[in-house]
C-alpha positions as CSV (number, residue, x, y, z in Angstrom):
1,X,24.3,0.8,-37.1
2,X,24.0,-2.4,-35.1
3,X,24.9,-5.5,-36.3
4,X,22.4,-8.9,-36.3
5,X,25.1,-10.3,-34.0
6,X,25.0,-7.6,-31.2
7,X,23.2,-9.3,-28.4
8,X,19.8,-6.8,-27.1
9,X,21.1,-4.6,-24.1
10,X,18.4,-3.2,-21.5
11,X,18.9,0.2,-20.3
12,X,18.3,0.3,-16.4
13,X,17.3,3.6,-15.3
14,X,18.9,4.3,-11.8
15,X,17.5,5.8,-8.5
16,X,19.7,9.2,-9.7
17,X,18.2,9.1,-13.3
18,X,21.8,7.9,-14.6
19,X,21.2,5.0,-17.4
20,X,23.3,1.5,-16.6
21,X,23.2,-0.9,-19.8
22,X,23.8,-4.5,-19.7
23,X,23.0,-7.2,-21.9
24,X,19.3,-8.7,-22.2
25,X,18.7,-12.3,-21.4
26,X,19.4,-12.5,-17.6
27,X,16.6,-12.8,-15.1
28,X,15.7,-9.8,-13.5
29,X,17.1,-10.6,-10.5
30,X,20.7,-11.3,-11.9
31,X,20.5,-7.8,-13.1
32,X,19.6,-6.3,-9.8
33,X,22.5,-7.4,-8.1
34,X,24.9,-6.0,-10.8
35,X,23.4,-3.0,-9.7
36,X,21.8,-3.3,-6.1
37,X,24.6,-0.9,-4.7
38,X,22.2,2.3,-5.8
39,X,19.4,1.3,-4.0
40,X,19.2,1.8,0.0
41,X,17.1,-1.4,0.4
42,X,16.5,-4.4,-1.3
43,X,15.1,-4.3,-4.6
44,X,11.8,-6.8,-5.0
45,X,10.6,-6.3,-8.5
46,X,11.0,-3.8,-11.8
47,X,8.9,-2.0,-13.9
48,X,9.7,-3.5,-17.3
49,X,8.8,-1.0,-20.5
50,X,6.1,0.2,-17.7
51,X,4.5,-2.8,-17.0
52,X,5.3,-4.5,-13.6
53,X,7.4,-7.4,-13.2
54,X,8.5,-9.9,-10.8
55,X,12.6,-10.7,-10.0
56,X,11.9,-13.9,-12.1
57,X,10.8,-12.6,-15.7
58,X,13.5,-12.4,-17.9
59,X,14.3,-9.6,-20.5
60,X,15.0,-11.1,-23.9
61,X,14.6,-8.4,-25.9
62,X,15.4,-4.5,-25.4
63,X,13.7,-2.7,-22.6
64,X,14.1,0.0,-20.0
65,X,14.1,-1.0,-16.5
66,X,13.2,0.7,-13.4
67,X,14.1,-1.1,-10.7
68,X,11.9,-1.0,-7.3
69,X,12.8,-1.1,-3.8
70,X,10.9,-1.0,-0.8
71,X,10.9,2.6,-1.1
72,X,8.1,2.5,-4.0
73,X,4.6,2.2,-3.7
74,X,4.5,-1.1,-5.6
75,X,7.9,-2.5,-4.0
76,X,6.5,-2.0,-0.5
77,X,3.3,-3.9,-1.3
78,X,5.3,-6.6,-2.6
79,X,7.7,-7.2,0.4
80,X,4.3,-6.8,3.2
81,X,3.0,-9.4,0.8
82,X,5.8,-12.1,0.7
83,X,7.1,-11.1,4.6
84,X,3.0,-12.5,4.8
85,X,3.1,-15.8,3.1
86,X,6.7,-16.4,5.3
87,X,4.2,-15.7,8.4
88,X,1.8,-18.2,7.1
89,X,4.4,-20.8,6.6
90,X,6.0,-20.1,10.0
91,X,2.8,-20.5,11.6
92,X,2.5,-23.9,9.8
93,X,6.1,-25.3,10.9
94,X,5.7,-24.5,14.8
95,X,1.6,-24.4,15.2
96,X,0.4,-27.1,12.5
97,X,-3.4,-27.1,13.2
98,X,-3.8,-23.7,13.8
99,X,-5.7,-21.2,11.4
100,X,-4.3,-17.7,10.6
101,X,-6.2,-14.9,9.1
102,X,-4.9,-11.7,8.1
103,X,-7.3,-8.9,9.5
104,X,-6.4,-5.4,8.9
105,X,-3.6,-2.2,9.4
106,X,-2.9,-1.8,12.6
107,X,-0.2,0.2,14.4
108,X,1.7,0.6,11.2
109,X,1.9,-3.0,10.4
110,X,-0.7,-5.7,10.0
111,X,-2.8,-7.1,12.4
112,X,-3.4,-11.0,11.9
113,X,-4.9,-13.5,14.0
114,X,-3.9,-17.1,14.8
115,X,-6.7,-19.6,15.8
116,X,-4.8,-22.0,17.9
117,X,-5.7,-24.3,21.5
118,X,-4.3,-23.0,23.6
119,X,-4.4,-19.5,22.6
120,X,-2.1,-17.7,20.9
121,X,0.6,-15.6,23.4
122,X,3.1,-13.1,23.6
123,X,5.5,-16.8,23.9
124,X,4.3,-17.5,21.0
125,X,4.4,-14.4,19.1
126,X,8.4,-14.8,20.0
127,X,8.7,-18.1,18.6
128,X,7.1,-17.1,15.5
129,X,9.6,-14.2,14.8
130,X,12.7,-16.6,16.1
131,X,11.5,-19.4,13.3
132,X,10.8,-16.3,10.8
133,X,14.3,-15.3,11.1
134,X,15.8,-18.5,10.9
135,X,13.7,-19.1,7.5
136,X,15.4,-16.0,6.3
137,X,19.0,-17.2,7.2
138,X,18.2,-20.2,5.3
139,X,17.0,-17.9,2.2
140,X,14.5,-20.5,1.1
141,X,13.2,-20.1,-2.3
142,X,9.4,-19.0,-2.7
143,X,8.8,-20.5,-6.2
144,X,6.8,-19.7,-8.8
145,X,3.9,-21.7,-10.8
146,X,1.0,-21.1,-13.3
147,X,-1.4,-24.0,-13.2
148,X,-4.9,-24.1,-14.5
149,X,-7.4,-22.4,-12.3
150,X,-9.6,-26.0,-11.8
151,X,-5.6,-26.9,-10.6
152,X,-5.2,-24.3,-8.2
153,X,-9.0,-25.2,-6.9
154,X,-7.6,-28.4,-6.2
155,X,-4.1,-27.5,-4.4
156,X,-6.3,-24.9,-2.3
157,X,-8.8,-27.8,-1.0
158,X,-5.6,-29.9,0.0
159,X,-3.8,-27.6,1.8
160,X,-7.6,-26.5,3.2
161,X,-8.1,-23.5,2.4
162,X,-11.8,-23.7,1.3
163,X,-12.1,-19.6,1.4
164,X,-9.7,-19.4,-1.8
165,X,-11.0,-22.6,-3.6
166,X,-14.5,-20.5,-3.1
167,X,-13.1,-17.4,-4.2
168,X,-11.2,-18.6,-7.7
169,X,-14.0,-20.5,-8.4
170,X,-15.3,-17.3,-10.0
171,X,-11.9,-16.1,-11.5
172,X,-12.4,-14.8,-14.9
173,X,-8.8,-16.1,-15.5
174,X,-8.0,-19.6,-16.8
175,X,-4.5,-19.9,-15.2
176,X,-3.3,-18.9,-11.5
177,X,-0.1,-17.9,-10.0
178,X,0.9,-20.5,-7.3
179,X,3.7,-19.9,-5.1
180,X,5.3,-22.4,-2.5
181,X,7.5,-21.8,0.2
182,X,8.9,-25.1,1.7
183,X,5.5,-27.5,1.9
184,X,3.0,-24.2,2.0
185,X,1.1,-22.9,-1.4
186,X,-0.3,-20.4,-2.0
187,X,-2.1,-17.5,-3.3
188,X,-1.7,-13.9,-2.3
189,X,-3.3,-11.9,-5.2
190,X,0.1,-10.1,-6.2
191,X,3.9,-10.9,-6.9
192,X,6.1,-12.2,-4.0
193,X,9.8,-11.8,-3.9
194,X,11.9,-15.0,-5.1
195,X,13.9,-15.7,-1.6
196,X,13.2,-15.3,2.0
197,X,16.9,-14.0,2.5
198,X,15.4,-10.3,1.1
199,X,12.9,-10.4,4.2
200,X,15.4,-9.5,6.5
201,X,13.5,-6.0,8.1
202,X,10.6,-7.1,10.1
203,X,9.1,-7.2,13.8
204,X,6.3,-9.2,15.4
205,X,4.4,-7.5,17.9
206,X,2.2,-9.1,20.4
207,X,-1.2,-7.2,20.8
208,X,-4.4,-9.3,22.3
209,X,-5.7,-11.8,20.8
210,X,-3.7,-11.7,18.0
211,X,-0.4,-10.1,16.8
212,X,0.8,-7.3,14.7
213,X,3.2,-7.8,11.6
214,X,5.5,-5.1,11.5
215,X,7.6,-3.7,7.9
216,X,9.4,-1.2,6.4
217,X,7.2,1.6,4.6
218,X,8.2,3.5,1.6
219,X,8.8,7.0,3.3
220,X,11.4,5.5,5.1
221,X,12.6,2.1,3.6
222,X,15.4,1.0,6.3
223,X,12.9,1.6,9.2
224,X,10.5,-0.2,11.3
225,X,7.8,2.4,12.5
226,X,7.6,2.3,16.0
227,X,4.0,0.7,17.1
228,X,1.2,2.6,18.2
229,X,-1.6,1.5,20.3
230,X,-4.7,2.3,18.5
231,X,-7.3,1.4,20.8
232,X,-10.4,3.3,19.3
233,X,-9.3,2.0,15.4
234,X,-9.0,-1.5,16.5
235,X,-12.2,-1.3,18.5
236,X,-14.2,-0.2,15.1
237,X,-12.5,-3.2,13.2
238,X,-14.2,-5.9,16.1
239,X,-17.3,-3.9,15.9
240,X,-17.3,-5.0,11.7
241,X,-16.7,-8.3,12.8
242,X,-19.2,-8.8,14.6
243,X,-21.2,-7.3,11.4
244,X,-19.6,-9.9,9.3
245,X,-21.2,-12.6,12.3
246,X,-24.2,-11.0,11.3
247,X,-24.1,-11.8,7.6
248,X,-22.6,-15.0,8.3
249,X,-19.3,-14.0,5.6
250,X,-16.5,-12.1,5.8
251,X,-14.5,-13.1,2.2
252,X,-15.2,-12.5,-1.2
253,X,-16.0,-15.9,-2.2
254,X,-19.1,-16.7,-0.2
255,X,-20.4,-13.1,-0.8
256,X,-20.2,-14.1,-4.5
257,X,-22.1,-17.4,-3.7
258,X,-24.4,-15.4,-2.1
259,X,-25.0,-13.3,-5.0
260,X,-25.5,-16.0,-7.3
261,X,-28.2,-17.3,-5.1
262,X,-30.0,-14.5,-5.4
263,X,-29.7,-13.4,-1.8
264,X,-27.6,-10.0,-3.1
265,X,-30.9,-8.1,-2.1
266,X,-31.3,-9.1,2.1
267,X,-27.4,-8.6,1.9
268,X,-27.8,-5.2,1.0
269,X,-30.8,-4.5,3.4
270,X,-29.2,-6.0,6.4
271,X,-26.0,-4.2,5.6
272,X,-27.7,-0.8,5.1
273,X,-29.5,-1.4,8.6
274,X,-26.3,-2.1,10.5
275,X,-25.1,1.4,9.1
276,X,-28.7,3.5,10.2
277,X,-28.2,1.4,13.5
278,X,-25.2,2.9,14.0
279,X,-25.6,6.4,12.7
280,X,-28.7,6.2,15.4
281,X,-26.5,5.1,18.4
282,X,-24.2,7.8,17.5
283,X,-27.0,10.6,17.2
284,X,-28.5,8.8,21.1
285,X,-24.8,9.7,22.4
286,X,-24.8,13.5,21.0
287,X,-28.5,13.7,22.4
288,X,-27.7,12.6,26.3
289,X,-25.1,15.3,26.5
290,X,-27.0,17.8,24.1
291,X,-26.8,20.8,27.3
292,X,-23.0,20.2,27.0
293,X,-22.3,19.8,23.5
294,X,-22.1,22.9,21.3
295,X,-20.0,21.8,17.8
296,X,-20.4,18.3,16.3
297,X,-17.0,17.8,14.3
298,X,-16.7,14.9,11.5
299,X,-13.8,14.4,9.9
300,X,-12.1,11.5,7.5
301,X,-10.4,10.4,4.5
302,X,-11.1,11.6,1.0
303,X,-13.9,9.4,-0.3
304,X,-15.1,8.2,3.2
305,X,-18.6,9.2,2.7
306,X,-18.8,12.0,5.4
307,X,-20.6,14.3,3.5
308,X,-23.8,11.9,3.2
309,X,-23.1,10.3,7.2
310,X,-23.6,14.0,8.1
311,X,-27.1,14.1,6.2
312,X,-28.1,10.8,8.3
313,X,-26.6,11.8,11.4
314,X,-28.9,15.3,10.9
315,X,-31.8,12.9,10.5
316,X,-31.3,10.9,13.5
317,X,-30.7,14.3,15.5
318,X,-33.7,15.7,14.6
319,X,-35.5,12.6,15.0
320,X,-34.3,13.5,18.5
321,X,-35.8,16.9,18.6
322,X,-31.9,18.6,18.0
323,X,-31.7,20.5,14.8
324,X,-28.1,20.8,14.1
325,X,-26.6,24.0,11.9
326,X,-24.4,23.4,8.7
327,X,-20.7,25.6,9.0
328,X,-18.8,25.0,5.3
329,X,-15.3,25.4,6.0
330,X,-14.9,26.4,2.7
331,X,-16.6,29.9,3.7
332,X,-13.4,30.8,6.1
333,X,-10.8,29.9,3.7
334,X,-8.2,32.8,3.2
335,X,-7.9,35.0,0.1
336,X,-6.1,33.1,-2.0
337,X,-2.8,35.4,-2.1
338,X,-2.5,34.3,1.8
339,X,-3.0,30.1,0.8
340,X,0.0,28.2,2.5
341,X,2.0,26.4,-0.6
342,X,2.8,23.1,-0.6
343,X,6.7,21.5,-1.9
344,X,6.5,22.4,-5.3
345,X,5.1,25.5,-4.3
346,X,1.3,24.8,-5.5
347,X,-1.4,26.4,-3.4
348,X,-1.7,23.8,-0.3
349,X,-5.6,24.0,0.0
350,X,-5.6,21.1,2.4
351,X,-3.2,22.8,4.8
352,X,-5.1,24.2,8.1
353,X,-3.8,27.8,7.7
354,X,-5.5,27.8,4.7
355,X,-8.8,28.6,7.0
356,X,-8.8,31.8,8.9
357,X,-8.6,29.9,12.1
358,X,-9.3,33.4,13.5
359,X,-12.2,34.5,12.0
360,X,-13.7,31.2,12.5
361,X,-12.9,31.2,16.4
362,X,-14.3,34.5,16.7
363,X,-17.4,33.3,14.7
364,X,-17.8,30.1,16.9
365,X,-17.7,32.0,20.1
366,X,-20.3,34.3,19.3
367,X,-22.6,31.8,17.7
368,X,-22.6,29.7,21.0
369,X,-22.8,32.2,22.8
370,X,-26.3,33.6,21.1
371,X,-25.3,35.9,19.2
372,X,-25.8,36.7,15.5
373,X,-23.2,36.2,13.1
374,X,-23.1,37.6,9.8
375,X,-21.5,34.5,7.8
376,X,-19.4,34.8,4.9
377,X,-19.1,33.0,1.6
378,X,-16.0,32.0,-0.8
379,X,-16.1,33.3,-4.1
380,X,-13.9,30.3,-5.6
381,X,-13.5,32.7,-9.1
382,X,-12.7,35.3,-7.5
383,X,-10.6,33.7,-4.5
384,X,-12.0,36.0,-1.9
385,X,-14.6,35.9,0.7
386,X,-17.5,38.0,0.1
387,X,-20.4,38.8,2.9
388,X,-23.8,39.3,1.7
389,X,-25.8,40.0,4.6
390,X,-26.3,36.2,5.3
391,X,-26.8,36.3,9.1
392,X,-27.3,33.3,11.6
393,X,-28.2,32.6,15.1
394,X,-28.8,29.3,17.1
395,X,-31.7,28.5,18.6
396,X,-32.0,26.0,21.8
397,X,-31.0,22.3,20.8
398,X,-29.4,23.8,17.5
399,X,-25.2,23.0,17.6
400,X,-23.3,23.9,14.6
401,X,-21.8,20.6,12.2
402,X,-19.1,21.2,10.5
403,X,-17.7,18.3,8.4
404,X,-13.9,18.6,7.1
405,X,-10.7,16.9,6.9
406,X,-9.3,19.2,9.8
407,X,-12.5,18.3,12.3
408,X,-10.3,16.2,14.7
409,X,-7.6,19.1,14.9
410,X,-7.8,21.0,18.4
411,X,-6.2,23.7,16.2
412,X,-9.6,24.3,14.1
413,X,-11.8,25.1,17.3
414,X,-9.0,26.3,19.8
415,X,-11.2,28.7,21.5
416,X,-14.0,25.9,22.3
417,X,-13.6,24.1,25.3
418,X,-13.0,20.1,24.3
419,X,-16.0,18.7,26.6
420,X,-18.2,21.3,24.3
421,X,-17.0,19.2,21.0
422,X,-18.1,16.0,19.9
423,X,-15.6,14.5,17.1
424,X,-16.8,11.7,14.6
425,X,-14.1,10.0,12.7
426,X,-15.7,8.5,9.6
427,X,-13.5,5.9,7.0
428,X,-14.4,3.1,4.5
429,X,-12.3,0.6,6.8
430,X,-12.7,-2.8,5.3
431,X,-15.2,-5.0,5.8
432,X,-14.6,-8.1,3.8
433,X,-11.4,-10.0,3.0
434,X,-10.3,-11.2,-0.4
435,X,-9.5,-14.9,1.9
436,X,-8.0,-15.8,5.1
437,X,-4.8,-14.6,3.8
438,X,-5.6,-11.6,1.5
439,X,-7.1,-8.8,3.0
440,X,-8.9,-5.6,1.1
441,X,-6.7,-2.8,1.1
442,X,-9.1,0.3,2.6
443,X,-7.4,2.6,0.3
444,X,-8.1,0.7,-2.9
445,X,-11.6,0.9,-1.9
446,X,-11.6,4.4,-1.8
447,X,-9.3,5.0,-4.5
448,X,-12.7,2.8,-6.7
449,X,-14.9,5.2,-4.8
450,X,-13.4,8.3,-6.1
451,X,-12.6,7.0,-10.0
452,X,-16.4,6.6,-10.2
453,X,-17.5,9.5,-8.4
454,X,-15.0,11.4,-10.2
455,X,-16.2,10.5,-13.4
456,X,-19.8,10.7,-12.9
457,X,-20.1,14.3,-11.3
458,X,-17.0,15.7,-12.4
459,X,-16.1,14.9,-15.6
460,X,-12.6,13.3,-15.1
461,X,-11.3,10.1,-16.2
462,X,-10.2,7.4,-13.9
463,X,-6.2,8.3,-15.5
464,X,-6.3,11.6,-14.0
465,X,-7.9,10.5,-10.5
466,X,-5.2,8.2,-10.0
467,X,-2.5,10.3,-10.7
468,X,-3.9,12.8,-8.1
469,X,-3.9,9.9,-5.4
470,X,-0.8,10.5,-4.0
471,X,-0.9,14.2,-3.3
472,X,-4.7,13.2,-1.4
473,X,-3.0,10.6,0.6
474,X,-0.1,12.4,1.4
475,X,-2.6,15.3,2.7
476,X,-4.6,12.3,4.4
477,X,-1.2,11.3,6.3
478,X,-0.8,14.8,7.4
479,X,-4.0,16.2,8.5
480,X,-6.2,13.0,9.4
481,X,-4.6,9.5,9.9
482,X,-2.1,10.9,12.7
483,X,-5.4,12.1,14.3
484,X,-7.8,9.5,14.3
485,X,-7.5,8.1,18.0
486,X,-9.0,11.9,19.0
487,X,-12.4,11.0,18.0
488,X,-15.1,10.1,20.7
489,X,-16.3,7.9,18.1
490,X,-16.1,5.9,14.6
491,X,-17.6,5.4,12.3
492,X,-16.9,2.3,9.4
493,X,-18.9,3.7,6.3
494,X,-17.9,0.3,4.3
495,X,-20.5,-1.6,2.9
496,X,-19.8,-4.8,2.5
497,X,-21.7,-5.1,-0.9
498,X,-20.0,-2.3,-2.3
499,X,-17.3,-3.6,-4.6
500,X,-19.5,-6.1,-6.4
501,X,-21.8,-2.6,-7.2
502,X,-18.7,-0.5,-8.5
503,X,-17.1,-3.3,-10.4
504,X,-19.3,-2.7,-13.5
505,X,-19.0,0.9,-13.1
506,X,-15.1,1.0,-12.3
507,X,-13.9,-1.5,-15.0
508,X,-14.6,0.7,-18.1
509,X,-13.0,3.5,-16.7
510,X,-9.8,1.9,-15.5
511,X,-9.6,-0.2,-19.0
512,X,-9.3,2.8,-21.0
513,X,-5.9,3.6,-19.3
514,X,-3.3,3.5,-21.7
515,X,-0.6,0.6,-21.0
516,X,2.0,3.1,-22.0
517,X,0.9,5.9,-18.9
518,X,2.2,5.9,-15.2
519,X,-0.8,5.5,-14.5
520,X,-1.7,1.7,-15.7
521,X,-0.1,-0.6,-12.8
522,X,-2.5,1.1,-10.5
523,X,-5.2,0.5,-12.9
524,X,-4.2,-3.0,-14.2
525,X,-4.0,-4.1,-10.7
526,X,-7.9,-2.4,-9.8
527,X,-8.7,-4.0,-12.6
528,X,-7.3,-7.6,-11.4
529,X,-8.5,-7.1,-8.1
530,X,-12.4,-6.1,-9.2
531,X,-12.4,-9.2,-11.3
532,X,-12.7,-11.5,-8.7
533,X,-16.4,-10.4,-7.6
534,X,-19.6,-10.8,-9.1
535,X,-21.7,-8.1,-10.1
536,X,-24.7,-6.8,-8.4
537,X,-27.1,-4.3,-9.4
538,X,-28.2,-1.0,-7.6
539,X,-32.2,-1.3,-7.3
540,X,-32.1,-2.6,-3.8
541,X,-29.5,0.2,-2.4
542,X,-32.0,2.7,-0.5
543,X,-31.9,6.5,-1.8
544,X,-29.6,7.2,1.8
545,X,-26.9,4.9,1.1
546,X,-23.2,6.1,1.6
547,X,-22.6,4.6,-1.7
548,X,-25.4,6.4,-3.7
549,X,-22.5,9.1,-3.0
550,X,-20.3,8.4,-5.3
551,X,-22.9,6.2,-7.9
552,X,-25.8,8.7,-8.4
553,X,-29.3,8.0,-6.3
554,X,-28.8,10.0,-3.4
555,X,-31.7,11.8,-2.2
556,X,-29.3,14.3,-0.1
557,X,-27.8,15.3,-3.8
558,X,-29.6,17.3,-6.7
């Protein structure tokens, strides 16, 4: 039985699942480096009874402690964000009146761009990453501050940042987390580490007109991913710039103005044109080489929106006198005793050999070539395909669509010449920042997409969507991202309105997460992130819109 003098102990669960105790009532980080030896990188916060923490809280009482590294989810989001604000500051210290904005992934790392006379060069790019390193020698401390949210207004407007004094001028919260790194504050949206010293794996990479941040991901924690020119991803990102030019915004805080002025209405129009705009250019391309083309292939993430861009992209076709024919992949999967299996050998569904690349081949062939082709169907009880005398054959101007994960995979339509493809690559790449400094992470977009789309046609709770994430994005990473520079086009199915339409939608769901489940930091920080926009209602969004995909409304969907 313990005694009222024994001092609380905190059990630290180990990368190896071994339990270390050591006394309560030392800062996180003084625990970390009794134990930093287990961990492969450096550890940048803990998960505290379940609920994150930074290095700086202090465990009074008994807990359990997981410690994180950059090799976790959450760790990995926490060093990008702090090896950020050290970016910021040395952009301060060597280029004092020039403006920074963080943009977008890019190349595995984070493309950012640094509004300076005269422009920003591959020089300069050098410099930064010298005075970086020499920042992190010097193992400044980046400290931490609550201050009222009218006090954070106020330190925002002196260091002029007018974007986040707009933006927290709607923050449901009455207090704000500060941080300040030498004469720089700050606010991120998320925990930073305590000292620059931990920042020690990074690269700068120059790449016109700006520059590419470079870090350590959580697959492999003690690596810098090489860089990869992605010319056709970054072209799509300047093509939503120019949309944001259009609007006249591109952060949270004057789309939440906007709103409040009532103007939420000609936001959505104009928004919903620039996305038939573009679904019509796309559909003029596929029509001036309509005697060459024979398969139109669209392909993207989970919760992209491709199944209701290829019900507009039909429209605008046929709108061009070609009437395009509908292939389900999910007709030419294999029986189900043949499915490849995944690591914990689970039936891999996502995997390409799950198709009968074969059949399909064969099938493809003969349909271009005129023939008739008796099509089968997937009986998903039964795990078989079944044939039920449901024959096709194309007419002039009539290519097959096919819309799947695997679209930009030569391996799908090996037998099919390239020049007689035309691959779409469609995403929800973002479209808004949070600030200057804070951009929208595309996958937490999607991720809100899915939790309400889930929940409204299929019956699950936003718990059990997140927990699945991880197995869709690692099927994402294999079969699409790697991909996505094979497209003859993109396009960005983000709508800049969106978030302010699923916030009231989204915010239910992810509050009825249990603080106890695995599954809450994702949710509590969905949760914190949706809070700063205002709401904005759904009678303007037009019967076509990507987004009626996942709320309800569509006119593609019974």
């Amino acid at each position: 039985m313990k005694k009222k003098s024994d001092k609380p102990t905190v059990n630290i669960i180990l990368p190896d699942h071994s339990t270390v105790t050591l006394q309560a009532g030392k800062s996180l980080l003084e625990l970390s480096e009794q134990i930093s030896l287990h961990y492969p990188t450096s550890i940048v916060a803990a998960l505290v009874n379940g609920k994150l923490k930074d290095l700086t809280y202090i465990p009074e009482d008994a807990a359990v402690i997981r410690f994180l590294d950059i090799g976790t989810k959450e760790g990995a989001s926490i060093y990008q964000r702090s090896l950020t604000l050290l970016l910021i500051y040395a952009t301060r210290l060597l280029y004092p009146q020039a403006q920074i904005q963080v943009e977008h992934s890019l190349g595995k790392g984070l493309y950012c761009e640094i509004d300076k006379s005269p422009p920003l060069t591959a020089e300069d790019v050098k410099a930064l990453e010298k005075k970086m390193r020499e920042l992190i020698a010097q193992n400044l401390p980046i400290k931490k501050n609550k201050v009222p949210i009218e006090e954070a207004g106020q330190i925002f407007q002196q260091e002029g940042f007018q974007d986040k004094a707009l933006f927290y001028k709607y923050w449901p919260e009455e207090k704000l987390t500060i941080y300040t790194l030498g004469d720089l504050k700050d606010s991120l949206h998320g925990y930073m580490v305590p000292s620059t010293g931990i920042l020690r794996l990074f690269a700068l990479q120059y790449r016109a007109p700006g520059l590419v941040l470079r870090f350590p991901h959580e697959k492999d924690p003690q690596t810098i991913p090489p860089y990869i020119e992605q010319p056709k991803l970054f072209e799509i990102f300047r093509e939503t710039e120019k949309w944001a030019e259009i609007l006249g915004f591109d952060t949270v805080g004057v789309l939440n103005d906007r709103i409040k002025q009532g103007e939420g209405s000609d936001i959505i129009r104009i928004t919903e044109a620039l996305h038939e705009k573009k679904v019509a250019q796309i559909a003029d391309m596929i029509s001036k080489q309509k005697d060459e083309i024979s398969i139109i292939l669209i392909a993207g993430p989970s919760s992209s929106g491709k199944t209701t861009f290829a019900q507009r992209l039909r429209i605008q076709l046929l709108v061009n006198g070609i009437r395009p024919f509908p292939i389900s992949l999910d007709d030419y999967f294999v029986d189900r005793g043949h499915t490849p299996v995944d690591e914990s050998n689970n039936p891999d569904f996502e995997h390409i050999e799950a198709i009968d690349l074969e059949l399909f081949n064969t099938h493809l062939l003969r349909l271009i070539d005129g023939k008739e082709v008796e099509i089968p169907t997937f009986n998903f009880t039964t795990g078989a395909r079944e044939y039920s005398g449901h024959k096709i054959k194309l007419q002039k101007n009539q290519p097959l669509i096919i819309e799947g994960i695997h679209g930009l995979n030569e391996r799908l339509t090996q037998s099919i010449p390239r020049h007689k493809k035309f691959k779409i690559y469609v995403s929800a790449l973002t479209a808004l920042n949070v600030d200057r400094h804070t951009r929208i992470h595309t996958t937490d977009t999607r991720l809100i997409r899915r939790i309400v789309r889930d929940n409204q046609f299929r019956g699950t709770n936003a718990q059990k969507t997140i927990r699945r994430w991880p197995s869709v994005r690692r099927g994402e990473e294999q079969n699409i991202f790697q991909l996505q520079e094979e497209a003859d086009i993109m396009f960005n199915s983000s709508l800049v309105y969106e978030l302010a339409v699923l916030k009231p939608l989204a915010e239910p769901l992810l509050k009825e997460i249990d603080q106890t489940a695995p599954e809450f930091v994702d949710a509590k920080h969905l949760v914190l992130f949706l809070s700063g926009f205002v709401p904005l209602g759904t009678k303007d969004i037009p019967a076509n819109s990507i987004i009626r995909e996942f709320i309800g409304g569509s006119c593609f969907y019974c």
